[in-house]
TORGU-515854 format. One line per 10 residues: number of its first residue (from 1); their letters; for each residue x negated, y, z of C-alpha. Coordinates in Angstrom, 3 decimals, padded with zeros to 6 digits. Each point is the difference from the previous one (the first is absolute). Example, Ala and Ser with C-alpha at 12.3 -4.5 7.8 and 13.67 -1.06 7.14 Angstrom:
BEGIN
1 = AS = -012.300,-004.500,007.800; -001.370,003.440,-000.660 $
***
This chain:
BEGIN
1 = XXXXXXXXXX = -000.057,004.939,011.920; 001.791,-001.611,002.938; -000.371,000.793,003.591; 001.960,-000.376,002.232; -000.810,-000.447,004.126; 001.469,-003.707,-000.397; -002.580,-000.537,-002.910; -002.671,001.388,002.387; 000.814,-002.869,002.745; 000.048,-002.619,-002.926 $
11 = XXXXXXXXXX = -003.644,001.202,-001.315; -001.190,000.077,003.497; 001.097,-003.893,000.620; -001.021,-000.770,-003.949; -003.471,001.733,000.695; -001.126,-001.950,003.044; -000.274,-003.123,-002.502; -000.199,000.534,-002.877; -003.244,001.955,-001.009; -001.324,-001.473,-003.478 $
21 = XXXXXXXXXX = -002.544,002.820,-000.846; -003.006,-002.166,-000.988; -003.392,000.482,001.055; -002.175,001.199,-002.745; -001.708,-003.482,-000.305; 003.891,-001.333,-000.716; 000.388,002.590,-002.977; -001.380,-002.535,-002.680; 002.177,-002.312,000.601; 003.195,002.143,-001.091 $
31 = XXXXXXXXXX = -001.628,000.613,-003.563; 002.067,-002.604,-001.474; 003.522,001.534,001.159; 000.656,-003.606,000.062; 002.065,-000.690,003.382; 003.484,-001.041,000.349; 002.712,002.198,-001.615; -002.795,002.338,-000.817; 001.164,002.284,-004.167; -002.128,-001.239,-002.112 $
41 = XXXXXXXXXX = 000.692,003.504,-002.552; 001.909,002.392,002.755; -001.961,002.160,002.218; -000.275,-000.840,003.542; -002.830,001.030,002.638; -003.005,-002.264,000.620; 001.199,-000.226,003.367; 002.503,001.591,002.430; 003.253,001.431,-000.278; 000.958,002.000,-002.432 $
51 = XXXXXXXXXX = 003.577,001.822,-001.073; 000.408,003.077,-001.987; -001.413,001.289,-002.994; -001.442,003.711,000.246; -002.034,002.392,-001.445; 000.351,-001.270,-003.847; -001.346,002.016,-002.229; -002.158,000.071,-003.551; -003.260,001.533,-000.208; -003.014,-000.344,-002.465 $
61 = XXXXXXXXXX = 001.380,-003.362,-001.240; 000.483,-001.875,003.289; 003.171,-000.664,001.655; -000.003,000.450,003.738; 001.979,-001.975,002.498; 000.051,001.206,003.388; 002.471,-002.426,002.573; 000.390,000.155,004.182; -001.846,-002.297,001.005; -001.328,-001.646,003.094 $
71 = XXXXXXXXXX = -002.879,-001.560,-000.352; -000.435,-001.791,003.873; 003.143,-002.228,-000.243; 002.770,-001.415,-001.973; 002.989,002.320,001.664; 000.684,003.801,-000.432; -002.721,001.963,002.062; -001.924,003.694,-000.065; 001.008,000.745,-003.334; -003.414,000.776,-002.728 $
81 = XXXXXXXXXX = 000.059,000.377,-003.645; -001.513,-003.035,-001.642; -001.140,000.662,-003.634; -000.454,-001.991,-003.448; -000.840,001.258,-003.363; 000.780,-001.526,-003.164; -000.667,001.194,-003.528; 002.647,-002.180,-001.209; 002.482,-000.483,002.206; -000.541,-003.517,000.700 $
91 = XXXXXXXXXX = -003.258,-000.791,000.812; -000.824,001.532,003.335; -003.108,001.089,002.065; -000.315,000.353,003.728; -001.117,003.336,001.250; -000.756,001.021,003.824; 002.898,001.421,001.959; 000.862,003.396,-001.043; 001.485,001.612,002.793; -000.307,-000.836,003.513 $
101 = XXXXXXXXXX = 002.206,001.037,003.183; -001.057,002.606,001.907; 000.789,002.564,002.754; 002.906,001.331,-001.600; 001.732,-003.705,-000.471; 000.005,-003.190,-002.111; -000.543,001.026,-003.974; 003.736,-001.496,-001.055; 001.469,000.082,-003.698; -000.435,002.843,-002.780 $
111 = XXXXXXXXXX = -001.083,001.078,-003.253; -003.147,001.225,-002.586; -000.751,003.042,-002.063; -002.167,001.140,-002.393; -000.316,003.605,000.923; -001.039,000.578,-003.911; -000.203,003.662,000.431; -001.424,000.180,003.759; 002.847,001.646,001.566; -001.274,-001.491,003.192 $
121 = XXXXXXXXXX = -003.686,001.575,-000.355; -001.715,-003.500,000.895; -001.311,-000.711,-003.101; -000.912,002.033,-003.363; 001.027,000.475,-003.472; -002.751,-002.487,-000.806; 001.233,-002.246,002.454; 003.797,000.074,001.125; 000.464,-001.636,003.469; 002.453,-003.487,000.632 $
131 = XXXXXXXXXX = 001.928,001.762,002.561; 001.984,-002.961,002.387; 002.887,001.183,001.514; 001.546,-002.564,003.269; 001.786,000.048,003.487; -001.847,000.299,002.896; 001.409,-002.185,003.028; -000.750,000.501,003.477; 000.877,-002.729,002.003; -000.315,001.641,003.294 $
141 = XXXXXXXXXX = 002.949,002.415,-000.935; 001.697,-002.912,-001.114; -000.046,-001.903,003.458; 000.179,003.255,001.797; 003.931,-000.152,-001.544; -000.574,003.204,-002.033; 001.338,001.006,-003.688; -002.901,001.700,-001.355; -002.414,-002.849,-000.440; -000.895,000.367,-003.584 $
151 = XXXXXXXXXX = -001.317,002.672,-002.403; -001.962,-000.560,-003.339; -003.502,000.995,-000.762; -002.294,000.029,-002.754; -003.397,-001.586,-000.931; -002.352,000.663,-002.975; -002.046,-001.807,-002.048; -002.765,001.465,-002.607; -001.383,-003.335,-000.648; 002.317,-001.793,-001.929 $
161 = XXXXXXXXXX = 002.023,-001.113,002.814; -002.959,-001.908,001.722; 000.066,001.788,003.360; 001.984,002.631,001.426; -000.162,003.471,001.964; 003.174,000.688,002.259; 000.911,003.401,-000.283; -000.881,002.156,003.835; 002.934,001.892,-000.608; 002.376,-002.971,000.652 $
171 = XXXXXXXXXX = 003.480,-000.446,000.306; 000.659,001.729,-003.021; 003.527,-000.544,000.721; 001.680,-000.032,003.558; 002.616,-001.951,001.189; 002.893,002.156,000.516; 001.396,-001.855,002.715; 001.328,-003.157,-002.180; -000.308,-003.599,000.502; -001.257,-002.242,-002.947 $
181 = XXXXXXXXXX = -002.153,003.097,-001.962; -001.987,-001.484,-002.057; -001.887,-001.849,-003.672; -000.204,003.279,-002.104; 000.013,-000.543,-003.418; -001.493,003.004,-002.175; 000.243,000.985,-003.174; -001.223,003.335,-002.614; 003.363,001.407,-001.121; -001.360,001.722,-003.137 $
191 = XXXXXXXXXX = 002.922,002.981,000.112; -000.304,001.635,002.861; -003.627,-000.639,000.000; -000.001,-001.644,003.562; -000.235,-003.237,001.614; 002.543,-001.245,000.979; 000.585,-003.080,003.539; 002.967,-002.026,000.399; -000.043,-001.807,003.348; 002.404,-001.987,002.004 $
201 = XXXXXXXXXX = 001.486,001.057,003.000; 002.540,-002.729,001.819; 002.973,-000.293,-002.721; -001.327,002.619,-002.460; -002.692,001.632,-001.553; -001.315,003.300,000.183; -001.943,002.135,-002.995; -003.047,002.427,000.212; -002.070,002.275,-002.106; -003.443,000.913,000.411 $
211 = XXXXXXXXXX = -002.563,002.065,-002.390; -002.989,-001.890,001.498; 000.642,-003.110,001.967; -000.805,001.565,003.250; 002.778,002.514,001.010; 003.523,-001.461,-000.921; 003.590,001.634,000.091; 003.519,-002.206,000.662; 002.073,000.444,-003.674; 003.111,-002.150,001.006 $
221 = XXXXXXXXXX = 001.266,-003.272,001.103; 002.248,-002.934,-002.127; 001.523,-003.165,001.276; 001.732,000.339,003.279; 003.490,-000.876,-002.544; -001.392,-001.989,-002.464; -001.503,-003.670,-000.642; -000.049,-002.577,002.922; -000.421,000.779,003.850; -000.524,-003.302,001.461 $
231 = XXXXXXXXXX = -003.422,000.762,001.026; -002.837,002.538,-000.055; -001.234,001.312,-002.985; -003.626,-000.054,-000.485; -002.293,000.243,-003.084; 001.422,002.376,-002.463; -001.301,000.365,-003.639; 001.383,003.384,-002.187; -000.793,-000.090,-003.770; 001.031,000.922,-003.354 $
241 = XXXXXXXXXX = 000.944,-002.574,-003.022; 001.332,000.412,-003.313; 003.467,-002.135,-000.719; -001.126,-002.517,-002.639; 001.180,000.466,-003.399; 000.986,003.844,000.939; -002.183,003.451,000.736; 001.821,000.280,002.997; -002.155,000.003,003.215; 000.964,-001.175,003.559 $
251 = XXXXXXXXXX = -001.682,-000.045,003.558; 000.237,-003.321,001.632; -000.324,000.036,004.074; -000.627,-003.129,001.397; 000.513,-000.606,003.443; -000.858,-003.066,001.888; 002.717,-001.379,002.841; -000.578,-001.949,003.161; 002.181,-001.802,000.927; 002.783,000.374,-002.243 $
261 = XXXXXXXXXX = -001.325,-002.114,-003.248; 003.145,-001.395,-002.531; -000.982,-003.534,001.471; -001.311,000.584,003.067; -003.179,001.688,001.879; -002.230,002.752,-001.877; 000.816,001.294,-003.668; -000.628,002.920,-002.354; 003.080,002.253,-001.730; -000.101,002.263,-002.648 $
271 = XXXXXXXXXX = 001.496,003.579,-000.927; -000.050,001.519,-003.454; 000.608,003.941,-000.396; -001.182,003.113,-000.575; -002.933,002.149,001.904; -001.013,003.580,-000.016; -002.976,-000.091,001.840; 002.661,001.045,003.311; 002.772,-002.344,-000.021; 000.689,-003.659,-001.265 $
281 = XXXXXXXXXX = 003.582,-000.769,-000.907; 001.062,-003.292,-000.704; 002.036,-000.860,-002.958; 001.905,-002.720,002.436; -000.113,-000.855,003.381; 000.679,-003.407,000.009; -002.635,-002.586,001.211; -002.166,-001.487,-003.130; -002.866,-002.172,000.535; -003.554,-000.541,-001.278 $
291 = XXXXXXXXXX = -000.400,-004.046,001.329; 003.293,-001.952,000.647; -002.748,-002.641,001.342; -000.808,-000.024,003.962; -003.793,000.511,-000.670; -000.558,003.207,-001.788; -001.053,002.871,002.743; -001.183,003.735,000.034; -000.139,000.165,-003.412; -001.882,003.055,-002.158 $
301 = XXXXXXXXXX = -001.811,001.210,-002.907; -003.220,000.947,-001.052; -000.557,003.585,-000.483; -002.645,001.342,-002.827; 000.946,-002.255,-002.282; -001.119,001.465,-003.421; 002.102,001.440,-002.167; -001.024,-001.918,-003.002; 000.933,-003.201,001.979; 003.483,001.266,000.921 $
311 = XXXXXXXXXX = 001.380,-002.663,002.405; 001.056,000.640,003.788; -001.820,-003.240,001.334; 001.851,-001.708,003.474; -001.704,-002.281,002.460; 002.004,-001.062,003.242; -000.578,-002.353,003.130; 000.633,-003.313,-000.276; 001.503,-000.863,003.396; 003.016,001.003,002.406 $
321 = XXXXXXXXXX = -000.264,001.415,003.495; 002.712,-002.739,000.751; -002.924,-002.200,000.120; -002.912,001.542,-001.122; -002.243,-000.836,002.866; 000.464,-003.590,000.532; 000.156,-001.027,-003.613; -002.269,-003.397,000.391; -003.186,001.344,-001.328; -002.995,-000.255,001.942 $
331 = XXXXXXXXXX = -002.861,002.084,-000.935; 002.194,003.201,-001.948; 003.571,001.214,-000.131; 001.391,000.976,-002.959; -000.618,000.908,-003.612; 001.171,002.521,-002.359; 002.566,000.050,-003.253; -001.599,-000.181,-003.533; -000.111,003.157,-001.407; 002.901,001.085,-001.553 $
341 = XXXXXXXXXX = 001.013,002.674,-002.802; 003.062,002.079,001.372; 002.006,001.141,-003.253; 003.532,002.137,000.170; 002.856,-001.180,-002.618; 003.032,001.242,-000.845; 003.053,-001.997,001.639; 003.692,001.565,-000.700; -001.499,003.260,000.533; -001.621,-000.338,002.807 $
351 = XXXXXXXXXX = -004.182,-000.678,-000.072; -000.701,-003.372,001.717; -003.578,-001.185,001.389; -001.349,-003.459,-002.006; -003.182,-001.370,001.102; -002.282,-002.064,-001.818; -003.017,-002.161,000.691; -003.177,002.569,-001.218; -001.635,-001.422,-003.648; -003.172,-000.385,001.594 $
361 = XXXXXXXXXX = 001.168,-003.139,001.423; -000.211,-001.759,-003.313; -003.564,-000.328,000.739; 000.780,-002.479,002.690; 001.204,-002.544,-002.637; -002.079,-002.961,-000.422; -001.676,-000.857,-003.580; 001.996,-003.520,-001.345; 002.456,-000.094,003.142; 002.961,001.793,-001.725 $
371 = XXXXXXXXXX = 003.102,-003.001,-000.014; 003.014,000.763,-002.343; 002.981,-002.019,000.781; 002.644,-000.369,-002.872; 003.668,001.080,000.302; 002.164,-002.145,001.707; 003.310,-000.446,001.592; 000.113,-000.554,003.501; 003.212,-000.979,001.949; -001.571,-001.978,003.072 $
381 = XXXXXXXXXX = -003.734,000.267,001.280; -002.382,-000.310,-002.865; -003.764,-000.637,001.284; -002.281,002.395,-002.091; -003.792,-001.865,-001.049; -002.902,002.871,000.202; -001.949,-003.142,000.043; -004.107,001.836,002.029; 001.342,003.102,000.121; -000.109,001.310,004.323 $
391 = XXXXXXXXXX = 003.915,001.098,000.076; -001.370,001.557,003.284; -002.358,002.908,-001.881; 001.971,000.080,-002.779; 002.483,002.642,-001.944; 003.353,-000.990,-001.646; 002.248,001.326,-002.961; 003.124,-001.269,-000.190; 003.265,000.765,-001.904; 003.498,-001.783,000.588 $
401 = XXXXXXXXXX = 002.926,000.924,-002.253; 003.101,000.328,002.217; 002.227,-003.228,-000.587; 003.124,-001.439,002.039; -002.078,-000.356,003.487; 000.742,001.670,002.687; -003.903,-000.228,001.306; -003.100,-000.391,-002.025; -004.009,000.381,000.759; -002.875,-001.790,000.840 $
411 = XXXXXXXXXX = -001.815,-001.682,003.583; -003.530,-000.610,000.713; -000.658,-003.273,002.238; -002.553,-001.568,001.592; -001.205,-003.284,000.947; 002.008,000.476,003.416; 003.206,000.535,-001.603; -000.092,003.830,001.077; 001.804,002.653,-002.766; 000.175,003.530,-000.745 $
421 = XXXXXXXXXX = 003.250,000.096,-002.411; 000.039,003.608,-002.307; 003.063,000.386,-002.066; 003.190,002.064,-000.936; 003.410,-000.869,001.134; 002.433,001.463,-002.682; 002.728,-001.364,001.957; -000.716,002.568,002.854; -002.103,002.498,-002.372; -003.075,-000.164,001.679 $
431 = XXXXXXXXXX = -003.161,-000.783,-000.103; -002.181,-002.284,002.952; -003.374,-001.353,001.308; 000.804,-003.025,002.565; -002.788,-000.856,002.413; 001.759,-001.446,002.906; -001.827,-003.535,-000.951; -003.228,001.171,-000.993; -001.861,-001.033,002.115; -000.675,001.371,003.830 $
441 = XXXXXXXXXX = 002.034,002.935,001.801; 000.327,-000.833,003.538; -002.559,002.861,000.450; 003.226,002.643,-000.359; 003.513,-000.954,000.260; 000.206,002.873,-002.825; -001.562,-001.645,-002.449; 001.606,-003.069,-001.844; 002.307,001.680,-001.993; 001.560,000.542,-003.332 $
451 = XXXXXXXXXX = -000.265,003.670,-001.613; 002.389,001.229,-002.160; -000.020,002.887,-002.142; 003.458,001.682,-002.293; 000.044,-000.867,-003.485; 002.190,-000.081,-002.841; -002.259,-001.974,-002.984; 000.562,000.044,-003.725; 000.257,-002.854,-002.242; -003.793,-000.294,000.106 $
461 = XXXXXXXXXX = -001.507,000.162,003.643; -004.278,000.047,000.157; -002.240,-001.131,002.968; -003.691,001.422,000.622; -001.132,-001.595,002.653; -003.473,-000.360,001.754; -001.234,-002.359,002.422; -002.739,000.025,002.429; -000.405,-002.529,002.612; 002.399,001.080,002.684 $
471 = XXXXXXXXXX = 001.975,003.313,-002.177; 002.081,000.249,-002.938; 000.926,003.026,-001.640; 003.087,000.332,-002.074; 000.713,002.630,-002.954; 003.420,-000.984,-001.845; 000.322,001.863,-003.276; -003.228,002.052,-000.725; 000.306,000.761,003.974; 003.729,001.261,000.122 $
481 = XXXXXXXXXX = -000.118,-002.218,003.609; -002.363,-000.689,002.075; -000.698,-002.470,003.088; -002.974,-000.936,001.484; -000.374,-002.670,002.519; -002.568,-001.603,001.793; -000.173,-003.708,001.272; -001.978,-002.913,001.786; 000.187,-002.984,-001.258; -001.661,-002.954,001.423 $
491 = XXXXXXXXXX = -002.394,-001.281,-003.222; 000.002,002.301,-002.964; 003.179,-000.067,-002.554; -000.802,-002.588,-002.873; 003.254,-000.304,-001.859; 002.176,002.026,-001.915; 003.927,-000.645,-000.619; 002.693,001.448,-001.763; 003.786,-000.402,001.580; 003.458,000.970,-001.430 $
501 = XXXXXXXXXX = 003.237,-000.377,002.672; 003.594,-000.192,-001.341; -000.868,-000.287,-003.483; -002.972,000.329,-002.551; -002.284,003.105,-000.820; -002.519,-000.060,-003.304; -003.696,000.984,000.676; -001.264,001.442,-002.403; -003.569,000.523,000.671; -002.357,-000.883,002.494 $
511 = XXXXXXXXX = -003.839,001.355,000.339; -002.772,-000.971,002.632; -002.674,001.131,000.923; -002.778,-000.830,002.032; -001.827,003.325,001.696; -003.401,000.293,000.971; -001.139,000.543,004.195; -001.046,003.056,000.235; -002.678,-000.069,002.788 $
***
């Protein structure tokens, strides 16, 4: 959540043109999700702008995806919780707005509970209340030049998450006289038999306990000396995960950074350590990150997961605040990450974060599209023949074995001679996504640009890449890096090449696929 008074003025100038709520008679019309640079299998908002994920949590077999969103234009406005379900995590339903500003202030970022054992005394034993748990910000404090503009609240739902009571005793939590106090993120902590709030405040977090939701006590704070300060910290996520391979178990914090990103703009880092239910201490405090790529924002997990599933599922915002707002779509802004399975391996001793595309997505592949390409050396450009499949909606396996060049990958063209270039430079040991000729950018002088991200590959380096009209998503080595990236190119990319620089690299597989629209 960004907001600053300069954003105010810009929303203010944005707002006085560009209003693309549609009349009701209009609604029809934007069934087929069909407009220019619109995901075809991402979420994004039928209309409106939309930027971070909230309230994600499991319940009764449906996924829920709560985002800020503002449904009367395409720039940041009075913050409300949109809302989606899914029961699979890729097909999605539109529900009504959730949570709607009120007296108290705009409804900004935050989390979902299950209260399983009605701490809270809103529901029953029969039926445990979705508690959501967000930042109330009042904008009139804000211009009035004052610190204490935001506090979080709580809202209720004993309907499955269709509609929502806010709770009269709101704030639950007062600003103590801090700037930038805000997106709780709550979780049951199972020990000390309490629930437990992590929530950002400027450069750090602080931690709180509660035995019902409602009254909460301050536990400790972590981060003023650790990670990377070149921003505010906003939408934290606190969680256990076992190492793989091992029956050792470690919390993960994530914490999202603006500005301050490894390439520029908005980013999320990760800790690893130990919690008590009072303190978090990191087992390092230097600065690791979730998304090397520009486009991967205030990124969390679902809560409530079941057990018998196991996996800590991710979702993030697929945009920037360098240039969020004037990205060149017309009727929405922005779309959301595939899901992703957050997993912790073991890496010299220390527990590192991988992230993987969720196995749900194999759905998406298209019956008879699947292209195998044989091995190959390549020491030039090598064009790549998927012959009908749409390289645009498509997902792509790839695995090079590390020869004598010093950079290797692939580029997807178009009939306008635009590129996006993905590849690995062993020469300077890292890995990049190129899109400063893919097509337009003069909407943001931050935005053509090449990303880079540290990494030292074996012999064997593999690609997971997928593709969806204007984003790509990159997981190198069952997810051991990350970049996501979004794009605008001028027709849709139709061609696929492979490209070796001072000397030859061997494929050794290729696999396409063509994925199915999910709207």
């Amino acid at each position: 959540m960004k907001t600053t008074l300069i954003l105010i003025l810009a929303i203010v100038i944005f707002a006085c043109t560009t209003n693309t709520k549609p009349e009701e008679s209009e609604l029809g019309q934007l069934d087929n999700f069909a407009e220019p640079y619109r995901p075809q299998f991402h979420f994004s908002p039928e209309f409106g702008w939309m930027n971070d994920p909230n309230g994600m949590v499991y319940y009764e077999g449906e996924y829920h995806l709560f985002y800020q969103y503002y449904p009367d234009s395409t720039v940041w406005g009075p913050m409300h919780w949109g809302h989606a379900i899914s029961t699979d995590l890729v097909h999605w339903e539109h529900q009504p707005i959730a949570l709607y500003p009120d007296s108290l202030g705009y409804i900004f970022s935050g989390s979902a509970v299950v209260d399983w054992n009605n701490t809270s005394g809103f529901g029953s034993e029969e039926n445990p209340p979705l508690i959501a748990i967000f930042t109330y910000h009042d904008m009139e404090i804000e211009k009035a030049g004052e610190l204490e503009d935001e506090t979080q609240g709580i809202a209720y739902s004993l309907d499955k998450g269709r509609s929502w009571i806010k709770y009269e005793g709101n704030p639950v939590v007062e600003n103590p006289g801090a700037a930038d106090f805000r997106d709780p993120n709550v979780i049951w902590h199972e020990e000390t038999q309490k629930w437990i709030m992590v929530l950002s405040v400027q450069d750090r977090v602080h931690l709180y306990s509660s035995e019902n939701l409602k009254e909460w006590q301050f536990e400790s704070e972590f981060g003023h000396d650790a990670g990377s300060h070149g921003g505010v910290w906003e939408c934290p996520d606190l969680f256990p995960l076992q190492v793989e391979g091992t029956d050792q178990t470690k919390w993960v914090l994530l914490l999202n950074i603006n500005p301050g990103g490894p390439n520029g703009g908005s980013a999320n880092q990760y800790f690893t350590g130990d919690f008590d239910g009072h303190t978090f201490v990191a087992d390092t405090k230097e600065t690791r990150w979730v998304d090397y790529g520009r486009d991967n924002y205030a990124g969390v997990t679902w809560s409530d997961v079941p057990k018998e599933d196991g996996r800590r599922i991710f979702i993030g915002w697929m945009s920037n605040w360098n240039y969020a707002q004037v990205v060149p779509t017309e009727k929405w802004r922005s779309a959301m990450t595939i899901p992703r399975k957050l997993s912790l391996k073991d890496e010299n001793g220390m527990a590192s974060l991988t992230s993987e595309p969720v196995s749900e997505l194999h759905a998406l592949r298209m019956a008879g599209s699947e292209k195998n390409i044989a091995s190959q050396t390549v020491s030039d450009i090598h064009t790549i023949d998927l012959g009908e499949l749409d390289l645009s909606q498509s997902e792509l396996l790839f695995e090079f074995q590390a020869g004598d060049s010093e950079s290797f990958g692939i580029s997807l063209g178009n009939d306008q001679d635009e590129m996006l270039k993905i590849g690995y430079s062993a020469e300077e040991k890292q890995l990049f996504v190129d899109r400063t000729n893919a097509g337009k950018s003069d909407f943001s002088s931050n935005f053509a640009s090449i990303s880079t991200a540290p990494y030292e590959a074996g012999d064997q380096i593999k690609f997971h890449i997928y593709i969806d009209v204007a984003s790509v998503e990159v997981f190198v080595d069952n997810g051991n890096r990350v970049l996501t990236e979004i794009y605008f190119s001028s027709t849709p990319m139709n061609s696929l090449k492979l490209f070796a620089n001072g000397g030859a690299v061997e494929l050794t597989s290729l696999t396409a696929h063509e994925l199915k629209r999910i709207w």
